[in-house]
KOLKE-172848 format. One line per 10 residues: number of its first residue (from 1); for each residue x, y, z of N, C-alpha, C, O, CB. Coordinates in steps of 0.001 Angstrom, whole numbers, plus 500000, padded with zeros to 6 digits. Glycine has a CB too. Layout:
KOLKE-172848
NUM = X,Y,Z,X,Y,Z,X,Y,Z,X,Y,Z,X,Y,Z  ... $
END
This chain:
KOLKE-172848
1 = 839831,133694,921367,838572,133307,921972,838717,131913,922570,839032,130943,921881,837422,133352,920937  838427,131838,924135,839050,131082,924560,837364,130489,924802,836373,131208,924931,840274,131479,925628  837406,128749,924818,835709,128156,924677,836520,126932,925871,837599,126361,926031,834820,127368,922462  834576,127079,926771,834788,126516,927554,834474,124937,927316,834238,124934,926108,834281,127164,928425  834364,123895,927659,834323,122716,927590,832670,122064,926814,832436,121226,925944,834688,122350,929089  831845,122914,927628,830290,123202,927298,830123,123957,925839,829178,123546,925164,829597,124248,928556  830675,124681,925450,830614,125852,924300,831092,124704,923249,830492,124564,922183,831807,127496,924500  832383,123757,923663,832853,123351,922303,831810,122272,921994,831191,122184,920933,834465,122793,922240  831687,121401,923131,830175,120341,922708,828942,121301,922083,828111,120797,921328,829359,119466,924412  828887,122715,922453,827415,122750,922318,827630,123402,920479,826747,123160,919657,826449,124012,923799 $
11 = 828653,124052,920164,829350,124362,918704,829130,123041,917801,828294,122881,916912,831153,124699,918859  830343,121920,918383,830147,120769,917591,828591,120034,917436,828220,119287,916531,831112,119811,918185  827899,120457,918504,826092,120071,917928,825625,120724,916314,825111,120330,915268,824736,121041,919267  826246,122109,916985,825114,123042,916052,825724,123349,914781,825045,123846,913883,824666,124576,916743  827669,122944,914546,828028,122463,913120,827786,120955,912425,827899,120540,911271,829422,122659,913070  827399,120346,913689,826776,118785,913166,825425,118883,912570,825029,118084,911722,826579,117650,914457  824589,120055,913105,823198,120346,913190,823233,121166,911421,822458,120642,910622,822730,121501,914866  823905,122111,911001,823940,122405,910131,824326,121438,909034,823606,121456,908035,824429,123269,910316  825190,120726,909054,825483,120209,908278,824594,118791,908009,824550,118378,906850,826691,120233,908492  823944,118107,908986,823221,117310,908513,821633,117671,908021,820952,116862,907391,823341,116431,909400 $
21 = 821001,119480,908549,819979,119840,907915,820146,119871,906192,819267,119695,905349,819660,121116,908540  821564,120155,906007,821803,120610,904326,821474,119150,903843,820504,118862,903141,823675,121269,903747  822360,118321,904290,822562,117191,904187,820801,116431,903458,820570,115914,902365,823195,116768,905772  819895,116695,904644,818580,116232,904572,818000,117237,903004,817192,116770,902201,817681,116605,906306  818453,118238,902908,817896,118848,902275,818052,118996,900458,817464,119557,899533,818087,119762,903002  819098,118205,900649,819508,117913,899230,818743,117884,897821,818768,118343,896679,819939,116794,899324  818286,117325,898386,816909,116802,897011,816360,118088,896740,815831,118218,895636,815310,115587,897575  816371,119030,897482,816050,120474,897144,817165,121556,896625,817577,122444,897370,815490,121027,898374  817476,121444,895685,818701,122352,895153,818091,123733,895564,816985,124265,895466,819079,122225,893320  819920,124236,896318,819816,125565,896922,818277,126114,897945,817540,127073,897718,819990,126501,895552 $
31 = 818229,125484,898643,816950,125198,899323,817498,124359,900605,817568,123131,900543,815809,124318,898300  818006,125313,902148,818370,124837,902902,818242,125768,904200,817804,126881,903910,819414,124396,902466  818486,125606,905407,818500,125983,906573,819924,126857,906878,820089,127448,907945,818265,124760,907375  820650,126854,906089,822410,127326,906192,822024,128795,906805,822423,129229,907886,823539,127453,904306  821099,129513,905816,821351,130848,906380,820585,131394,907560,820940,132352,908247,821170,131737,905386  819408,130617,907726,819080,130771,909317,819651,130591,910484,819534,131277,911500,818313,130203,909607  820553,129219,910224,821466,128970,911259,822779,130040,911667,823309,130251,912758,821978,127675,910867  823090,130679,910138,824400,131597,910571,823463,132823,911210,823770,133558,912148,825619,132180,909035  822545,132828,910627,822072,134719,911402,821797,134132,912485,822508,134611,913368,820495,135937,910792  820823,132975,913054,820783,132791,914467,822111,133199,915200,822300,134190,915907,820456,131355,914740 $
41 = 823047,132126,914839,824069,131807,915982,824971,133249,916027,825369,133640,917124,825131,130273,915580  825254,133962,914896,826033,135073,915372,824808,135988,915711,825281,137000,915195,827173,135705,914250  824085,136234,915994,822909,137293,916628,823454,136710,918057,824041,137572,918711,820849,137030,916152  823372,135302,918730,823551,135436,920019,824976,134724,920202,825425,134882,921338,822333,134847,920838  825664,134089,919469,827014,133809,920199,828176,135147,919429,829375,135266,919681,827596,131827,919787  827495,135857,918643,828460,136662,918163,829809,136205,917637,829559,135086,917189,828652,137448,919063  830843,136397,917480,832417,136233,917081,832148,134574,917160,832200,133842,916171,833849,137046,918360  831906,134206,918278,832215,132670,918889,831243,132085,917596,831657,130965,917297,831550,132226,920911  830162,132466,916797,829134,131934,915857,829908,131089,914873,829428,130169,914212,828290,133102,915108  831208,131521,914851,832570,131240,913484,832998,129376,913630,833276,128513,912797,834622,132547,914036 $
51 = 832810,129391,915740,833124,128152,915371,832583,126758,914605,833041,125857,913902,833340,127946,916221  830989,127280,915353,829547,126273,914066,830007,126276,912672,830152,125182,912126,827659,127215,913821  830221,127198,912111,830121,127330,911005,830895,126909,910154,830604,126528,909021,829981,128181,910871  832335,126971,910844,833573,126601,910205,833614,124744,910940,834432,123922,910528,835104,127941,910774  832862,124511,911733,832973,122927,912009,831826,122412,910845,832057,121289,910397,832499,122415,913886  830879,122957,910425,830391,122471,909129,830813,122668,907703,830500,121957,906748,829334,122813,909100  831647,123850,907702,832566,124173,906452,833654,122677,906093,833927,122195,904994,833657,125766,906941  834070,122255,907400,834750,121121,907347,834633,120090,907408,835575,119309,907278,835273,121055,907769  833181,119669,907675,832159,118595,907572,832075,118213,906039,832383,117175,905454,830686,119099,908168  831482,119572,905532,831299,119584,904279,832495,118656,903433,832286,117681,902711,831231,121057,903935 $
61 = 833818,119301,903777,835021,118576,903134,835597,117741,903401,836624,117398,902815,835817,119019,902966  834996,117064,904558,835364,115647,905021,834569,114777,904375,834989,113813,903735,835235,115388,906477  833179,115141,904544,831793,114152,903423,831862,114360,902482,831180,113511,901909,830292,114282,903422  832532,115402,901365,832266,115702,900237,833374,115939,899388,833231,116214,898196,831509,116604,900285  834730,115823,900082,835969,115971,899612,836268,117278,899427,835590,118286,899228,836170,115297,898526  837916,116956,899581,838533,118823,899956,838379,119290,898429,839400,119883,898081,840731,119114,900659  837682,119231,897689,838011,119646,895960,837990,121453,895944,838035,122238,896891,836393,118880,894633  837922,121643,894810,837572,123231,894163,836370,123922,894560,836360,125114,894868,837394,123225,892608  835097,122981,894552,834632,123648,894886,834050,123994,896545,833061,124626,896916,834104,123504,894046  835230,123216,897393,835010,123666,898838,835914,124641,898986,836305,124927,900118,835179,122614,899940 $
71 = 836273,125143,898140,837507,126492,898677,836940,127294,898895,837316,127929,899880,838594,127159,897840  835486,127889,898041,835019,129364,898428,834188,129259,899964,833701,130135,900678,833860,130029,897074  834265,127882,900092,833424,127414,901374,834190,128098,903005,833577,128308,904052,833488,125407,901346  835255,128257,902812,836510,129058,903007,835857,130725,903971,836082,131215,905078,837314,129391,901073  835140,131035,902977,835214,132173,902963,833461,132888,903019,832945,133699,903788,836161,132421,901731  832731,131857,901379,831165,132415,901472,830505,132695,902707,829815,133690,902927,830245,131490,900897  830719,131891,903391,829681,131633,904699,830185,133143,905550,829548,133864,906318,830098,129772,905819  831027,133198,905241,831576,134206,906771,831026,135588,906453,831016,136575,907188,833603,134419,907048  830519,135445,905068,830439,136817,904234,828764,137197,905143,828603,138224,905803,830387,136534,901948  827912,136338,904998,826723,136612,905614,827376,136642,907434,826776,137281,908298,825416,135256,905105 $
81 = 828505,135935,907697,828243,135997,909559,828569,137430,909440,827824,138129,910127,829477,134922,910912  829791,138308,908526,830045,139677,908634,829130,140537,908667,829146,141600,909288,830713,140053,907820  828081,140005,907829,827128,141309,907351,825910,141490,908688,825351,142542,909000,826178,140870,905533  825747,140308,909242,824973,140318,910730,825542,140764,911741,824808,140994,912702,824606,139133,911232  826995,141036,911886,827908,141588,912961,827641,142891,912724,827498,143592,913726,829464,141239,912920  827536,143394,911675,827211,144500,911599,825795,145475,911648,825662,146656,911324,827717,144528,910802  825088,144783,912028,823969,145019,911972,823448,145257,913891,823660,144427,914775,823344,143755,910987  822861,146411,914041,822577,146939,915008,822234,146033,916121,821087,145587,916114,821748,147738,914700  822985,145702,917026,822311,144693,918299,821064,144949,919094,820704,144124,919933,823259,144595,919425  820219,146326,918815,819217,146855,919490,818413,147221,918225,817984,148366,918082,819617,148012,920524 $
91 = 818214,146292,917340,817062,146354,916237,815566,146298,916475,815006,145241,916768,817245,145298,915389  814967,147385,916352,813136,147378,916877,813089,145953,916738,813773,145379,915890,811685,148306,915729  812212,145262,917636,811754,144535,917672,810852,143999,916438,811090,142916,915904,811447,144761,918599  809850,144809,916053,808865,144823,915207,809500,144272,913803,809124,143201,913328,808246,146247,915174  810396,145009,913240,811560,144731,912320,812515,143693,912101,812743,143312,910953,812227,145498,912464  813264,143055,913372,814419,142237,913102,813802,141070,912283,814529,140532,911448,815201,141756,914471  812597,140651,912437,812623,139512,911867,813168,139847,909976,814006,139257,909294,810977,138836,912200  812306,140956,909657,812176,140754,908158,813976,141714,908125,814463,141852,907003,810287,141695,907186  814697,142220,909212,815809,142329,908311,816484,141425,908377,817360,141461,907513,816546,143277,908393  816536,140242,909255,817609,139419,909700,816974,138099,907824,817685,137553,906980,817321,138657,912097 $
101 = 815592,138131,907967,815162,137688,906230,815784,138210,904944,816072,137513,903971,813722,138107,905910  815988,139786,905084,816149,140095,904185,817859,140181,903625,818247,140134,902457,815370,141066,904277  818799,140340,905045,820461,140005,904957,820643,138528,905094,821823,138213,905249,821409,140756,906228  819517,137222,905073,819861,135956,904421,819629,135594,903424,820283,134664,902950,819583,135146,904834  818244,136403,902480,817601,136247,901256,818721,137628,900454,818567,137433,899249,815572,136510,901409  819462,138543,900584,820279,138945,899787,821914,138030,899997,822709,138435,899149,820235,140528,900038  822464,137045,900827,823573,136302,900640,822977,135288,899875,823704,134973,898932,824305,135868,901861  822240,134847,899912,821951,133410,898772,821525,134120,897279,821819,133683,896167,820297,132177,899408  820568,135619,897665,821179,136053,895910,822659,136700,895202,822888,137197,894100,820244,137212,895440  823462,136445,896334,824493,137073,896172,825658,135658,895658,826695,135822,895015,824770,137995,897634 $
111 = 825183,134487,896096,825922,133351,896567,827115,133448,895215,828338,133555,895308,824829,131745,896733  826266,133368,893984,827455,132840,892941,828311,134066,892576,829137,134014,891665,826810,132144,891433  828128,134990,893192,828862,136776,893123,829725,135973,893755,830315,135103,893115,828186,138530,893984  829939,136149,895165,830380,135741,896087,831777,134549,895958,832958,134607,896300,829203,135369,896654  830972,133557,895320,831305,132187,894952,832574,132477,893484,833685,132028,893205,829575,131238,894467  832035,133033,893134,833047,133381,891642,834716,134028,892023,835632,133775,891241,832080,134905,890545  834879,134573,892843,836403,135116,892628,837185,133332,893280,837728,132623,892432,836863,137066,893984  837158,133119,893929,837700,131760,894098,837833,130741,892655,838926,130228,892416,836694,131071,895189  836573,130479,891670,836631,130170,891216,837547,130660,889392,838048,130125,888403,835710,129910,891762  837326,131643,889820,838151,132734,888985,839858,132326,889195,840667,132068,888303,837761,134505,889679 $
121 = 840054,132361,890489,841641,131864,890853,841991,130711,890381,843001,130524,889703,841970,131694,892280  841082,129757,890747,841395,128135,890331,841072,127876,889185,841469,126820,888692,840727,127065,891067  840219,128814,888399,840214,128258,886785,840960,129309,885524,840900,129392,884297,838410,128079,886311  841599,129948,886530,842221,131002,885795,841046,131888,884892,841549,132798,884233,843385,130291,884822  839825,131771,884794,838569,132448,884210,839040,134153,884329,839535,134613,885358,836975,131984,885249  838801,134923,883155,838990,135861,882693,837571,136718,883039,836507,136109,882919,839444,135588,881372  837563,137781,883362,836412,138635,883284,834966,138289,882663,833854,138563,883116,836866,139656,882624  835423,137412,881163,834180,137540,880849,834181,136043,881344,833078,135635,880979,833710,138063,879318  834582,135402,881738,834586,134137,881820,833990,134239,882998,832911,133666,883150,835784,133393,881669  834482,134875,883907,833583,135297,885629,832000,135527,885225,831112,134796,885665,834259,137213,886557 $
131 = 831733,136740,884248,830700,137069,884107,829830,136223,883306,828617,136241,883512,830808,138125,883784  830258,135608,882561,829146,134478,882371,829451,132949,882849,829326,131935,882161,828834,134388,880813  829824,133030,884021,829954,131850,884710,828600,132406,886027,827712,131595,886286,831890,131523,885277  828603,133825,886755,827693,134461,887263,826375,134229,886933,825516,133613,887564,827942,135514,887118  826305,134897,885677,825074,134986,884639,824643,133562,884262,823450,133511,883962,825489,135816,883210  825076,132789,884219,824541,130913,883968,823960,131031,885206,822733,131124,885164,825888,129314,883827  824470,131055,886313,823944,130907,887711,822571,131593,888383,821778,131122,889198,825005,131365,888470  822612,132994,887662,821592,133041,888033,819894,132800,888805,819179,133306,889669,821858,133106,887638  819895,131807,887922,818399,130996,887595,818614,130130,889247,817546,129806,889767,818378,129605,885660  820024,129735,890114,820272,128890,891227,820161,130162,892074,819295,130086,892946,821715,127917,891271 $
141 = 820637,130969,892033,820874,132308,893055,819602,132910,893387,819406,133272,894547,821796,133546,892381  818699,133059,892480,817609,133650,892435,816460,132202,893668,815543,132460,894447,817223,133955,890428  816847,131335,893449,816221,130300,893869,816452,129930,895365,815700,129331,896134,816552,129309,893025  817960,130557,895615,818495,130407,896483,818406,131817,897163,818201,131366,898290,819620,129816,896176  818402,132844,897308,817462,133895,897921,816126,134199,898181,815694,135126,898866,817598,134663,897476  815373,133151,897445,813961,133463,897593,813602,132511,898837,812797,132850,899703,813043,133163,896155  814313,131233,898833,814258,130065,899454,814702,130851,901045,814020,130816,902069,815356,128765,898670  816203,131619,900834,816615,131374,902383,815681,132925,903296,815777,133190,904494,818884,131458,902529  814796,133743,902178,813919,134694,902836,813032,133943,903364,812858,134221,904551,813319,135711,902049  812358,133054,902959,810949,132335,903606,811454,131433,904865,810879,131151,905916,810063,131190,902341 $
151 = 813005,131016,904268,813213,129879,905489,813470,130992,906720,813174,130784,907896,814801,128597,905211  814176,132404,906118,814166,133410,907323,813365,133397,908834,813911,133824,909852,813699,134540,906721  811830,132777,908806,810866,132611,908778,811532,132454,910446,811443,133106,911487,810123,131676,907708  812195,131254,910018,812639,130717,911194,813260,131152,912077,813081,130788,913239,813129,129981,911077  814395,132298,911614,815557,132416,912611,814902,133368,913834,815382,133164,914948,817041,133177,911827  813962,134281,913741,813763,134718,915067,813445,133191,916074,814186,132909,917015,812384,135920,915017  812351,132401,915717,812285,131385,916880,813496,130810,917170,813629,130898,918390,811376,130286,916645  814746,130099,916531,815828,129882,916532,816920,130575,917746,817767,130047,918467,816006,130149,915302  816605,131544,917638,817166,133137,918152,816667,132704,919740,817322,132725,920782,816151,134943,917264  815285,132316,919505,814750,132522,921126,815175,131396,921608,815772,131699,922641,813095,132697,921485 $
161 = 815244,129486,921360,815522,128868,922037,817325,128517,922078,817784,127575,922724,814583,128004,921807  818130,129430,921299,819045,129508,921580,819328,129912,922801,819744,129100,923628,819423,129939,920878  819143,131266,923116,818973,131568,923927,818492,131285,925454,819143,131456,926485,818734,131969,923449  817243,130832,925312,816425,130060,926547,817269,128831,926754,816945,128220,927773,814713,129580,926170  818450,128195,925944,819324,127657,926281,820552,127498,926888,821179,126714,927600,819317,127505,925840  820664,128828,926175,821768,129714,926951,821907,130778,928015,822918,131426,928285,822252,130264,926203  820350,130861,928736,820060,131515,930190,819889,131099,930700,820446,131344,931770,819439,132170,930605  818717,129682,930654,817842,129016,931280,816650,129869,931232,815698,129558,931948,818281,128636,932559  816557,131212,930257,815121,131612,930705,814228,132258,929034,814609,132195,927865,815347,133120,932196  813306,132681,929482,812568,132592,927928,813013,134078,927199,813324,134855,928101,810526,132456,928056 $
171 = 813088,134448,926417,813252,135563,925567,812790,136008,924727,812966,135445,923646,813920,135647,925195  812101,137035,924766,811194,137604,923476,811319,138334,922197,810640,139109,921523,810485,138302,923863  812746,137624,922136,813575,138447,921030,812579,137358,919543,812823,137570,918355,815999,138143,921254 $
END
């Protein structure tokens, strides 16, 4: 995927843009904008959505250090851009909002599923050690799916001035 001069400035915005919304959002554990931004940007840049995402994956480990727990960082995020690639490009209208809510509010309840085989590698953690490393988490996951359904809220408008950015014209998606 070859990016034109415009695409890489307008990427490096919108992994600067992610990463300093989390950033702001801190004080709110698991309570952030992350998953609106990935369903936006792969709904309209598709494949190319990888580069935002992975320029804030590396944000992350430049501000926060390359440690253990940026490895699954690696990988979590891409898990929700997959699950939106797959998802029908001609979705009723009426609908996309609450499914594009409901495949960001099931990756943040999914997050420490997700999050655990990495950590499983690097701590050598045994089955049950996975499963109640999961099960502690809970109580964050649950918090963190409920959070990124409401913030869902957002990504259709997101969706549209992406877009109206990227035509010059308005869209009623």
């Amino acid at each position: 995927m070859r990016l034109t001069t415009r695409e890489t400035a307008v990427f490096g915005m919108l992994g600067a843009l992610m990463y300093a919304s989390k950033a702001l959002m801190e004080v709110a554990p698991n309570i952030h904008l992350l998953g609106v931004f990935i369903v936006a940007f792969t709904v309209v840049y598709r494949k190319k959505a990888l580069y935002p995402i992975y320029i804030y994956v590396f944000l992350c480990g430049i501000f926060g250090g390359f440690a253990a727990w940026w490895v699954p960082y690696l990988y979590v995020w891409t898990v929700l851009w997959g699950a939106v690639m797959f998802l029908p490009k001609n979705l009723p209208k009426k609908i996309r909002p609450f499914i594009y809510m409901a495949v960001s509010a099931a990756h943040g309840f999914l997050f420490g599923t997700l999050y655990a085989p990495a950590q499983a590698l690097l701590f050598g953690m045994s089955l049950r050690g996975i499963a109640g490393w999961i099960i502690a988490g809970l109580p964050w996951d649950c918090i963190h799916g409920i959070s990124n359904f409401f913030c869902g809220i957002l990504i259709v408008p997101v969706i549209s001035v992406l877009r109206i950015i990227e035509r010059g014209t308005r869209d009623d998606s």
